[in-house]
C-alpha positions in Angstrom: 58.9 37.6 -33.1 59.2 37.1 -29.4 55.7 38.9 -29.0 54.2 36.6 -31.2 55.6 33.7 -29.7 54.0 35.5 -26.4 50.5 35.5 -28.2 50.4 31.6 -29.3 51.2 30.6 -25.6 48.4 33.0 -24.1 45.9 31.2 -27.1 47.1 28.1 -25.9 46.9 27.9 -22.5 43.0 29.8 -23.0 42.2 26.9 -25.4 43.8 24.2 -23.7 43.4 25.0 -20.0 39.8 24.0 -19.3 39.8 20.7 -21.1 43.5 19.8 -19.1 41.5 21.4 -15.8 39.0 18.9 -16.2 41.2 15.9 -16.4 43.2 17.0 -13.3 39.9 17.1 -11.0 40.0 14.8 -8.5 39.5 10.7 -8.7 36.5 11.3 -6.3 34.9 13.9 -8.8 36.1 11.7 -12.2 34.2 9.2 -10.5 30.7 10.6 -9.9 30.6 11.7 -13.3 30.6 8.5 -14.4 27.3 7.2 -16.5 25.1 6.1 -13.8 21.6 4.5 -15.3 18.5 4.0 -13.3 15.6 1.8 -13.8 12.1 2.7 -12.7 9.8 0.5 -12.2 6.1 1.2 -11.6 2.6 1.0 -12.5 -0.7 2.6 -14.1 1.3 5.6 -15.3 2.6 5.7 -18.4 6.5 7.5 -18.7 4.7 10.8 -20.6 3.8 11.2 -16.7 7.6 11.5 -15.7 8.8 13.0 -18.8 8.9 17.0 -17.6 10.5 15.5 -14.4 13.3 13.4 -16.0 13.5 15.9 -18.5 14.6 18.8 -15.5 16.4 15.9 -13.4 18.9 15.6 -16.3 19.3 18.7 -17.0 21.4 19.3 -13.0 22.9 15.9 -13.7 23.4 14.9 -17.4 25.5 12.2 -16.4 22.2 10.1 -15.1 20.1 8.9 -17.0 16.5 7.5 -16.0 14.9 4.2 -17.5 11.1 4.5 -16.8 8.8 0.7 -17.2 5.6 0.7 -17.1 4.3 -2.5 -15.8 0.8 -4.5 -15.4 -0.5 -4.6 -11.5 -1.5 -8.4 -12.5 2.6 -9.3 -12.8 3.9 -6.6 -10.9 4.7 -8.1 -8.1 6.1 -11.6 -9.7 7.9 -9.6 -12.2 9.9 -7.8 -9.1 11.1 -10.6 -7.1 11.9 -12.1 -10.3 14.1 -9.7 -11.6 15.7 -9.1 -8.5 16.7 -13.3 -8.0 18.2 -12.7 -11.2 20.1 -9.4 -10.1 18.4 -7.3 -13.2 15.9 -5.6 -11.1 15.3 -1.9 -10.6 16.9 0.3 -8.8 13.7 2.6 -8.3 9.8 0.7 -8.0 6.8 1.7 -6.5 4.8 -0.1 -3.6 1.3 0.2 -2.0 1.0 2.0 0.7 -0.1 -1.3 2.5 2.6 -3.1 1.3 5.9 -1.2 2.5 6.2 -3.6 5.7 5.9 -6.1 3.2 9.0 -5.0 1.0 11.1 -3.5 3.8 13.9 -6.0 3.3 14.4 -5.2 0.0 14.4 -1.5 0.3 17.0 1.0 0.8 16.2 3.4 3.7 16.8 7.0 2.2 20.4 8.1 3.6 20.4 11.2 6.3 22.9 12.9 3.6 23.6 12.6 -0.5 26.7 13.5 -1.8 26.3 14.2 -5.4 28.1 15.7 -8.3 26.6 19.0 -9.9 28.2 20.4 -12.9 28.3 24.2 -12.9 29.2 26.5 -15.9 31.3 29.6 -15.1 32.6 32.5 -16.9 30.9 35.3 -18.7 32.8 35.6 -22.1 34.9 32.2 -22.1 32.3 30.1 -20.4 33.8 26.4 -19.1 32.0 23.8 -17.1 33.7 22.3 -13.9 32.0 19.9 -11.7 31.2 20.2 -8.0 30.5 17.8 -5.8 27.8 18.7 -2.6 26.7 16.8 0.3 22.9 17.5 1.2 20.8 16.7 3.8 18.3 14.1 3.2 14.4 14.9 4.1 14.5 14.6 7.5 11.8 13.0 9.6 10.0 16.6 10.7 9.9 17.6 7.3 8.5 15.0 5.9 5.4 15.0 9.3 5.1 19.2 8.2 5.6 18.5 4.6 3.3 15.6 3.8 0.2 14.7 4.8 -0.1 12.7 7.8 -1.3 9.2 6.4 2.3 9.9 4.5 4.4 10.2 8.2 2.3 6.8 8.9 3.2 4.7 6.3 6.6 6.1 5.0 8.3 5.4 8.5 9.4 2.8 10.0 11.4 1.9 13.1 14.6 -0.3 12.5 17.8 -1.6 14.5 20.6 0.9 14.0 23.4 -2.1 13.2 26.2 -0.3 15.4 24.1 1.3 18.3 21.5 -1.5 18.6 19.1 1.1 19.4 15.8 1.4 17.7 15.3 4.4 15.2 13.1 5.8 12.8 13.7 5.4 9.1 12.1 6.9 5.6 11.3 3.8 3.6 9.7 5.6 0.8 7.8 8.6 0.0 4.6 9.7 -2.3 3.9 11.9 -5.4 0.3 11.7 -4.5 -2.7 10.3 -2.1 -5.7 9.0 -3.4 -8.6 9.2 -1.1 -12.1 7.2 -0.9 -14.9 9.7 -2.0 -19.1 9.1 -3.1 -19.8 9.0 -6.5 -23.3 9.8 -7.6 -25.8 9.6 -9.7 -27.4 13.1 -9.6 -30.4 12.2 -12.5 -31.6 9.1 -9.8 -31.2 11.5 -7.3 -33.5 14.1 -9.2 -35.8 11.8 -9.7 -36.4 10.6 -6.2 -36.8 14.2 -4.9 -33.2 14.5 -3.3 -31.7 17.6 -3.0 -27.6 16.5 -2.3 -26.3 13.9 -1.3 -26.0 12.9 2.0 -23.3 14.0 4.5 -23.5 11.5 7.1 -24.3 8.0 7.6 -27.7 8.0 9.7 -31.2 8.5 9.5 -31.4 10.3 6.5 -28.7 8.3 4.6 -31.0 5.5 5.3 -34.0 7.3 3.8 -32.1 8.4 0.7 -30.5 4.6 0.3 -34.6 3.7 0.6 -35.7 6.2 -2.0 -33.1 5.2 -4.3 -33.5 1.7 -4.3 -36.3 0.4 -7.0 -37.3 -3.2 -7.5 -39.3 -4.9 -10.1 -42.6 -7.2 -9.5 -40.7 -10.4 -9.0 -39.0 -8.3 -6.3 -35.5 -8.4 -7.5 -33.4 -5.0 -7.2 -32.9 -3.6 -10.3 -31.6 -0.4 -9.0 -29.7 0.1 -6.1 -29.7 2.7 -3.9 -25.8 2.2 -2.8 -23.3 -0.6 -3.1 -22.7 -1.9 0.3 -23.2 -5.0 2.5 -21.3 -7.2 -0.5 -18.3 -7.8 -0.7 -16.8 -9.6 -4.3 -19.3 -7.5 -6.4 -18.5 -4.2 -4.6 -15.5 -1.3 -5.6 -12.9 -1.7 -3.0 -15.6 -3.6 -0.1 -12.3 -3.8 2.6 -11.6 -0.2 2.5 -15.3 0.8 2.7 -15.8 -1.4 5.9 -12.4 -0.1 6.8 -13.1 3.0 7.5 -16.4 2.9 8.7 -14.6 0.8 11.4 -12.0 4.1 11.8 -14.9 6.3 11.6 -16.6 4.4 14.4 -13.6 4.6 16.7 -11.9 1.1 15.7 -8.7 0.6 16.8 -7.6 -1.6 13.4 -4.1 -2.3 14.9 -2.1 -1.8 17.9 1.6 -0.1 18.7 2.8 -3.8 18.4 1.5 -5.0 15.4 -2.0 -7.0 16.2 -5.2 -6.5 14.6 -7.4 -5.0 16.9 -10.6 -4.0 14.7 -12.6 -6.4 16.6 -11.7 -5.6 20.3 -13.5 -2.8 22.3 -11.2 0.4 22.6 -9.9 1.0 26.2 -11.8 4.2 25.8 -15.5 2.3 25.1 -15.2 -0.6 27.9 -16.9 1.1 30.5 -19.6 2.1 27.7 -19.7 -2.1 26.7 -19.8 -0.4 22.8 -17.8 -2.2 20.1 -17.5 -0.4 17.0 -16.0 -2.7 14.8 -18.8 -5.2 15.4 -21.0 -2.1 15.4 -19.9 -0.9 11.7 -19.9 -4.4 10.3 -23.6 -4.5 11.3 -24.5 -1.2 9.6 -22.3 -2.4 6.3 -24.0 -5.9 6.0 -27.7 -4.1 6.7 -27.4 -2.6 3.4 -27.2 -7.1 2.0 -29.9 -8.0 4.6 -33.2 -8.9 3.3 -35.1 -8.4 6.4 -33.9 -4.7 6.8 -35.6 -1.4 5.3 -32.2 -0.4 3.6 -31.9 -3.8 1.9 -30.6 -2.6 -1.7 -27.4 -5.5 -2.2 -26.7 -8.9 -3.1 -24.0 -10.8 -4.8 -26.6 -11.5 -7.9 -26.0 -8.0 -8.8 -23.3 -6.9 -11.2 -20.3 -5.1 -10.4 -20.7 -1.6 -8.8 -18.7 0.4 -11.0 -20.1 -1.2 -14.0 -24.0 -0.7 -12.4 -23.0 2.6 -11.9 -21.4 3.2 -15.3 -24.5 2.1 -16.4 -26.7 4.4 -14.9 -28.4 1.7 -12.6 -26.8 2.5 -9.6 -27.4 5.9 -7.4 -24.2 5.7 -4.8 -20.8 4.2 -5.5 -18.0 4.8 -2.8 -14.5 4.9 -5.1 -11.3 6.7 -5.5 -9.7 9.7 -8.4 -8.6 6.4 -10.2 -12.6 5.4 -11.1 -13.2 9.0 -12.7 -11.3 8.0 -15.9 -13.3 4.9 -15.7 -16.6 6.2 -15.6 -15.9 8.8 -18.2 -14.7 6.0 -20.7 -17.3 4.0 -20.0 -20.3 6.8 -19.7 -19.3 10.0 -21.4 -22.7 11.1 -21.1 -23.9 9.9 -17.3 -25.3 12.7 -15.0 -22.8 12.3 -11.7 -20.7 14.2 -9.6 -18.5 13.5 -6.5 -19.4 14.3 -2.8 -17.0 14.0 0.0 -17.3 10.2 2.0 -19.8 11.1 4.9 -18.7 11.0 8.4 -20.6 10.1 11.8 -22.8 13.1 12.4 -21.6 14.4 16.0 -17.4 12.8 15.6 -15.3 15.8 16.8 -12.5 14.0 14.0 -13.4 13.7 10.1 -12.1 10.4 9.3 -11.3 9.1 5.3 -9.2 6.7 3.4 -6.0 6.5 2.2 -5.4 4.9 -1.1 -1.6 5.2 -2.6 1.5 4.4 -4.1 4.7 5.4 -2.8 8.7 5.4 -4.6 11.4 3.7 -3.3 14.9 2.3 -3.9 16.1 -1.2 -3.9 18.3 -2.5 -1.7 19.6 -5.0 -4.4 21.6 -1.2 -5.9 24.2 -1.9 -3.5 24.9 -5.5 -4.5 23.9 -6.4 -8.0 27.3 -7.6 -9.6 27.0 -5.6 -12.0 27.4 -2.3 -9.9 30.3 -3.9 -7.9 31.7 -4.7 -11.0 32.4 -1.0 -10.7 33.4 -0.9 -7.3 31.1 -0.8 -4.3 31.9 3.0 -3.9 30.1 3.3 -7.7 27.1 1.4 -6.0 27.4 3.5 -3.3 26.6 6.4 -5.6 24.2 5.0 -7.6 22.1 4.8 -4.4 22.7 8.1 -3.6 21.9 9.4 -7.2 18.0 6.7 -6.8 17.5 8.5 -3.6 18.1 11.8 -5.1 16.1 11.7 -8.0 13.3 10.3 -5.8 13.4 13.2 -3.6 13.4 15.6 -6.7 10.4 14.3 -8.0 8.2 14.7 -4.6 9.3 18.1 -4.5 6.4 20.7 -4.8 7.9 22.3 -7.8 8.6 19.2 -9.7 5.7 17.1 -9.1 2.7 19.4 -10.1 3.5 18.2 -13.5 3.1 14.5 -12.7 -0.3 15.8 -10.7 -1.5 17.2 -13.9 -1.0 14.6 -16.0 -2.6 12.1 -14.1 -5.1 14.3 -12.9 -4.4 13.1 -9.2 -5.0 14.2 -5.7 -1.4 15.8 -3.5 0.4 14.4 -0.7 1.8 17.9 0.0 0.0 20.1 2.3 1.1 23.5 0.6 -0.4 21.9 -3.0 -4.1 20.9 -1.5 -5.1 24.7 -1.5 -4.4 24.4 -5.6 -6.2 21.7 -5.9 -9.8 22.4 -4.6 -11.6 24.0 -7.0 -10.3 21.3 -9.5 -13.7 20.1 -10.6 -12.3 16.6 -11.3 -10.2 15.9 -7.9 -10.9 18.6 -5.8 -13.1 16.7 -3.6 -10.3 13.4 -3.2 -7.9 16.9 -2.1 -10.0 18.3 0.2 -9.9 14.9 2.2 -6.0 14.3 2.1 -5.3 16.0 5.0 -7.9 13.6 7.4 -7.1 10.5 5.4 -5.2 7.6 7.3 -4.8 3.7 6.4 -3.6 0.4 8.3 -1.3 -2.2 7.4 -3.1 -5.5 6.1 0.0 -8.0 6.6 2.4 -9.4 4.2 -0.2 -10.7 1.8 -2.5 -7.9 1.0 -4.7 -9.9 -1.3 -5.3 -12.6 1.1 -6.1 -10.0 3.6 -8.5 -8.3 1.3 -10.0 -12.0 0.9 -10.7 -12.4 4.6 -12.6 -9.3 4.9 -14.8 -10.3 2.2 -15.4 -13.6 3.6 -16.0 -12.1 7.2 -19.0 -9.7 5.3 -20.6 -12.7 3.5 -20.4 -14.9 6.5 -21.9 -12.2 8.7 -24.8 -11.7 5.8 -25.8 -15.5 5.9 -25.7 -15.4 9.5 -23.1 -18.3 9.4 -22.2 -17.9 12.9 -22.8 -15.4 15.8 -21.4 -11.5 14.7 -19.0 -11.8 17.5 -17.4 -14.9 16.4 -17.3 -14.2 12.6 -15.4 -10.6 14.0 -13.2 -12.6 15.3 -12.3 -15.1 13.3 -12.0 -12.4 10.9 -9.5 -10.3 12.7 -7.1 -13.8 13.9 -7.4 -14.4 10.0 -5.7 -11.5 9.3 -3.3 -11.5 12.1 -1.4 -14.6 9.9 -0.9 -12.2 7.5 1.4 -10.0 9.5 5.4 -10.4 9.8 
């Protein structure tokens, strides 16, 4: 009897241990175990994009659970500072690579360390789960410069007050699951036809031929096909960042260490040569809108490049990954292919453009009332748990599904190597690791605006080049806080 009595309280204490173990773990432990969910805002991908990373998030942390939204660009914007006035915003949203000095007030610098809770299942015949919490160190700042590629480093940082020093320091404001870069798309049956072997490399002499060749007017001498879409501006795929970077590629200086717009200012390095090459590389973009020049090929009767392309009508068209799907929609059966943006024939430095989205979390986390409701140290982790899954998804092994899926370009430098001989986007990777950008102000449309206006006023000759550069360039400036 007293053996059996023995037996019951060994069954009982194997049964009933774990579940009392659990109960006794620490308030600190009880309490990151709570239901924590996220909401993730973003756009152009759908959430069968995130799924196999949500999916393998919540399998280390089953306690989270990740809303993704889907959201038009057109009310993307509205619908954020919306939501957020009326404390229902997310927690996670994406921004424009342009537009993280924009949004830096409402974002949530990523932590130096997350504390998080892991639950980890032990035993080998009785298996039980307990729950451990671990502190981790964020991505640091020299892992994300060797890590990412270095328009990511660019962007992604930025220098803030530290509140009890005073002292100025670095900060991670966001980071990337990929980077689009500007690329030549083109027509290789016009090509063909006119006796051209590949696509040009560079933008000189021969460029200018090609463009020539390409070009074909009717009696009335209208263009009916063009030999590439530049010198426009409205009518033209992404005009600023086409006249952006031939400014780069010229040696432009688009914006100084303090913040001012510098694209139409002579680089300390030029002045003693008297050579401006932002003026210069507006001239050579407007050429190509400019009646009285050989390369003439553009005007703002024409119809949009991508659709003039799409059509067949159009030889060169300068766009991103993003305009493949397009094209294929729109032409399954056009003869193209993609060539690499050229360069300046004799530039020691390949220069290209940087086109992207990067993930971030709101600052609003730690003080929508509904958190606090909880307690501030619930907000506390909910910020933590944001940043965490944000750095889960940029991580190599967790973000080659969301590269697959939407068939985009990497921001890591140990994925471009993969990438390469991908016949769709292996061209946009190859230039990732020479692409860079520049910030265009608070108001990125406006922005985008003035540049247009500065290419048609320099077209119609409404005012000396110099001036319309410069009135360009202080136009801008307003733009930036």
């Amino acid at each position: 009897m007293h053996k059996k009595l023995k037996l019951i309280f060994l069954i009982l204490i194997i049964v009933f241990l774990p579940a009392f173990g659990l109960k006794c773990q620490p308030k600190e432990v009880q309490k990151a175990m709570e239901p924590i969910t996220l909401n993730y805002w973003r756009v152009w991908d759908g959430p069968d994009a995130f799924a196999e990373i949500i999916e393998k998030y919540s399998q280390i942390h089953p306690n989270i659970t990740i809303k993704y939204r889907k959201l038009n660009y057109d009310e993307y914007e509205k619908e954020l500072l919306e939501a957020w006035a009326e404390d229902r915003g997310p927690d996670i949203f994406s921004v424009h690579n342009t537009w993280l000095k924009k949004y830096q007030n409402k974002i949530e610098p990523l932590p130096a360390e997350i504390t998080m809770a892991y639950p980890i299942t032990q035993g080998t015949i009785k298996k039980e789960t307990i729950t451990e919490m671990r502190t981790n160190k964020s991505l640091g700042l020299k892992k994300l410069k060797d890590e990412f590629v270095d328009a990511v480093y660019d962007d992604a940082v930025i220098k803030v007050k530290n509140e009890k020093s005073g002292a100025m320091e670095e900060k991670i404001f966001a980071l990337p699951l990929s980077v689009d870069t500007l690329a030549m798309y083109y027509n290789k049956e016009l090509l063909n036809n006119s006796g051209i072997i590949e696509p040009p490399a560079y933008w000189d002499k021969e460029f200018q031929q090609d463009v020539k060749k390409l070009t074909k007017q009717n009696a009335k001498g209208q263009i009916i096909q063009p030999g590439v879409a530049l010198g426009g501006s409205a009518n033209i795929e992404r005009y600023s960042d086409i006249l952006s970077v031939l400014m780069m590629q010229n040696g432009a200086v688009m914006m100084d260490e303090y913040g001012a717009v510098t694209f139409n200012q002579v680089p300390p390095n030029l002045k003693s040569q008297g050579y401006n090459p932002g003026l210069e590389a507006l001239l050579f973009y407007t050429d190509f809108a400019n009646p009285a020049k050989e390369v003439y090929c553009w005007n703002k009767t024409l119809d949009n490049s991508l659709d003039m392309f799409s059509r067949g009508n159009l030889a060169l068209m300068f766009g991103y990954s993003y305009h493949l799907p397009q094209i294929n929609a729109r032409a399954s059966k056009l003869n193209f292919s993609i060539a690499k943006l050229p360069q300046i024939k004799g530039n020691s430095q390949t220069v290209n453009f940087a086109n992207y989205w990067m993930e971030t979390v709101s600052k609003k986390i730690l003080t929508n009332p509904e958190n606090l409701k909880k307690g501030a140290d619930y907000a506390a982790l909910k910020k933590d748990a944001a940043w965490d899954f944000v750095q889960f998804a940029a991580k190599a092994e967790n973000v080659k599904s969301y590269l697959q899926k939407t068939r985009t370009p990497t921001a890591l430098r140990s994925l471009v190597n993969e990438q390469l001989d991908d016949i769709d986007i292996g061209v946009f990777a190859e230039q990732v690791l020479t692409a860079k950008s520049w910030y265009r102000g608070a108001d990125y449309n406006a922005a985008e605006k003035i540049i247009g206006e500065m290419i048609d006023g320099a077209v119609l000759g409404q005012d000396e080049i110099g001036n319309i550069i410069d009135t360009g360039a202080k136009k801008v400036q307003q733009t930036i806080k």
